[in-house]
C-alpha positions as CSV (number, residue, x, y, z in Angstrom):
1,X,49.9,57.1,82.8
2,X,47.3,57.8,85.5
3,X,43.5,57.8,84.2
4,X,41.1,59.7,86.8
5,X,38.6,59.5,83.4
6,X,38.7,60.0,79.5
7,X,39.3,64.1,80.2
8,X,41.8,63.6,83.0
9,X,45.2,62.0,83.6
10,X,48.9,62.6,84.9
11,X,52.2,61.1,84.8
12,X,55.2,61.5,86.7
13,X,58.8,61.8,85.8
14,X,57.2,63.4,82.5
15,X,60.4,66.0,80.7
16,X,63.9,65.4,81.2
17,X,65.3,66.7,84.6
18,X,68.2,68.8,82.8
19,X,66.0,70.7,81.0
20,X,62.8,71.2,83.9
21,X,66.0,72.4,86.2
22,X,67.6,74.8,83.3
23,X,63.8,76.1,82.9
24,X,63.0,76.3,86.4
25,X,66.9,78.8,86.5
26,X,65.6,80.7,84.3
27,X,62.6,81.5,85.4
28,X,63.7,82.6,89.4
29,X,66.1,84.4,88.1
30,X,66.0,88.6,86.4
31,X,66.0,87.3,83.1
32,X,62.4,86.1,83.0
33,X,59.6,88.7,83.1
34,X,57.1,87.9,85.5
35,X,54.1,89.9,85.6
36,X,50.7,90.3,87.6
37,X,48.1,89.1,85.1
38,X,44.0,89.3,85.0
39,X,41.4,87.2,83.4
40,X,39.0,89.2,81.3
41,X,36.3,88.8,84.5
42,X,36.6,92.2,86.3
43,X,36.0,91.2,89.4
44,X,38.8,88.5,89.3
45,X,42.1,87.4,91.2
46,X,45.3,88.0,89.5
47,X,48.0,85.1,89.4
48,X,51.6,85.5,88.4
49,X,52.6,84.7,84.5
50,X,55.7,84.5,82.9
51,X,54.9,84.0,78.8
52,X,57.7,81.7,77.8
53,X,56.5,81.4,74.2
54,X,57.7,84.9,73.8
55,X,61.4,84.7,75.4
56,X,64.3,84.1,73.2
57,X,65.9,82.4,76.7
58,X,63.8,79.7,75.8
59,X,64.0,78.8,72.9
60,X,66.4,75.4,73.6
61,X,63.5,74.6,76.2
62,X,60.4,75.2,73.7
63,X,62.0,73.1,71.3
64,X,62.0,70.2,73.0
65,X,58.7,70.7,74.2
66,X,57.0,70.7,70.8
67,X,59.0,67.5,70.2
68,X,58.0,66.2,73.7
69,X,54.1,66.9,72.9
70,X,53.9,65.9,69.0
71,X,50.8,68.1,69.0
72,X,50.5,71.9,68.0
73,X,51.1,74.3,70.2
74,X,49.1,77.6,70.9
75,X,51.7,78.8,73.9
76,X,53.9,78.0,76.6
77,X,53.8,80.2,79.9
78,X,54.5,79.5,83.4
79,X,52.2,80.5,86.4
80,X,53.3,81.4,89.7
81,X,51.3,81.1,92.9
82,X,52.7,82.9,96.6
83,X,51.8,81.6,99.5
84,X,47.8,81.2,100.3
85,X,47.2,82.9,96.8
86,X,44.0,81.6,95.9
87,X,42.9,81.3,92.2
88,X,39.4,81.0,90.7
89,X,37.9,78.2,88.4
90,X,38.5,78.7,85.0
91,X,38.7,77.1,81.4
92,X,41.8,77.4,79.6
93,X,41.7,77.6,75.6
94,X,42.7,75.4,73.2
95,X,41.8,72.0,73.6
96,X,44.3,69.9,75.5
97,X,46.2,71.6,78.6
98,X,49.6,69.6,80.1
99,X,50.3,71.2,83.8
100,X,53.8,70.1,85.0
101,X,55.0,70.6,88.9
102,X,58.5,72.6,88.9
103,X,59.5,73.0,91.9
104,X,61.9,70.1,92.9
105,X,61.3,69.4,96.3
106,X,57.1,70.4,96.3
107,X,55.0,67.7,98.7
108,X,51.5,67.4,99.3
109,X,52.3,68.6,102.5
110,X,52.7,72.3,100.5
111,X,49.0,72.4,99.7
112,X,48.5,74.2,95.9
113,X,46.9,71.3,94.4
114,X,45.1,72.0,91.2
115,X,41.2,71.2,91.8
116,X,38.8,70.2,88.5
117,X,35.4,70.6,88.9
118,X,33.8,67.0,87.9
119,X,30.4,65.8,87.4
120,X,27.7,65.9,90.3
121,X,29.4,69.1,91.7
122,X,32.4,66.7,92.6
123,X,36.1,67.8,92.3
124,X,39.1,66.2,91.8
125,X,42.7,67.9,93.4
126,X,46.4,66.7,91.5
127,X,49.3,68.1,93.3
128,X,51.6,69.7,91.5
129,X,55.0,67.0,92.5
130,X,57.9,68.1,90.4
131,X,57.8,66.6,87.1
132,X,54.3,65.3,87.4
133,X,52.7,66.7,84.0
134,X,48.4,67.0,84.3
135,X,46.7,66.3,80.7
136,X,43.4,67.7,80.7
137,X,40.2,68.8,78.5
138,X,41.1,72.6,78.5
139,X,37.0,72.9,78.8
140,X,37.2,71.5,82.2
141,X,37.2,74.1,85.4
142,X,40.1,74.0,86.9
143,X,41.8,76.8,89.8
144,X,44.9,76.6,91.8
145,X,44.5,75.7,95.8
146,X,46.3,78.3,97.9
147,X,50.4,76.9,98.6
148,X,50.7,76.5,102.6
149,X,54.0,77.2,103.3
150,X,55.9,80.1,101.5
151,X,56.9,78.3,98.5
152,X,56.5,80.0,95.4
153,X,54.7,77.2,93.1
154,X,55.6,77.0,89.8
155,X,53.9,75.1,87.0
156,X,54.6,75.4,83.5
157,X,51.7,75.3,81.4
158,X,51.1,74.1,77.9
159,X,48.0,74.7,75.7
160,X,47.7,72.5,72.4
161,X,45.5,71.4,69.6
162,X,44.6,68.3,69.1
């Protein structure tokens, strides 16, 4: 485990491969539902969502998850981000978030780092490397950087209790 501070850290190599590559299948291809979604700020950017707590495809995937985690889980969804999409700082709910990278061959060299606003009016950027899972205080500000190259970035996103 990686410690930037007591409200941020990442690991690498965090699910099993099998079952971030079935997910990451499902989720490219017609079965998943992705949709535009909206924070409740009118004036805000829309990001893409796919709300895996609600899909029955999952459900092999979600189990293992809540084994993985040991902590209660409020939802599961994935976010999608297209090329120089930008998103805005934000706090998640719930109390702990885990961000983990899905696409397989994602670099630094794509850009669409995920940026925490710190202390001092600092920030902190984690790329998104496949299978590198972000703990974080879901009170922190967080946003997507903009993707430089046409991938589609992927993260799957999980919001739990403590």
């Amino acid at each position: 485990m990686n410690y930037i501070n007591d409200n941020l850290k990442y690991t690498d190599n965090y699910l099993d491969t099998d079952i971030l590559k079935k997910m990451y299948n499902k989720l490219i291809n017609s079965q998943s539902p992705w949709h535009r979604q909206v924070s409740d700020n009118v004036n805000s950017l829309s990001f893409w969502l796919c709300p895996i707590s609600n899909l029955e495809i999952f459900d092999e995937e979600k189990k293992y998850l809540t084994d993985k985690v040991n902590k209660k889980i409020l939802r599961i969804y994935a976010n999608g981000q297209t090329y120089t999409q930008h998103g805005e700082f934000h706090k998640d709910d719930g109390d702990e978030t885990i961000l983990i990278g899905m696409n397989e061959n994602f670099s630094v060299a794509n850009g669409g780092a995920t940026e925490f606003l710190c202390e001092r009016s600092t920030s902190i950027s984690i790329y998104p490397i496949y299978n590198r899972a972000i703990f974080f205080n879901s009170q922190i500000e967080h946003r997507a950087l903009p993707c430089l190259d046409k991938t589609f970035r992927i993260t799957l996103a999980i919001k739990t209790l403590k």
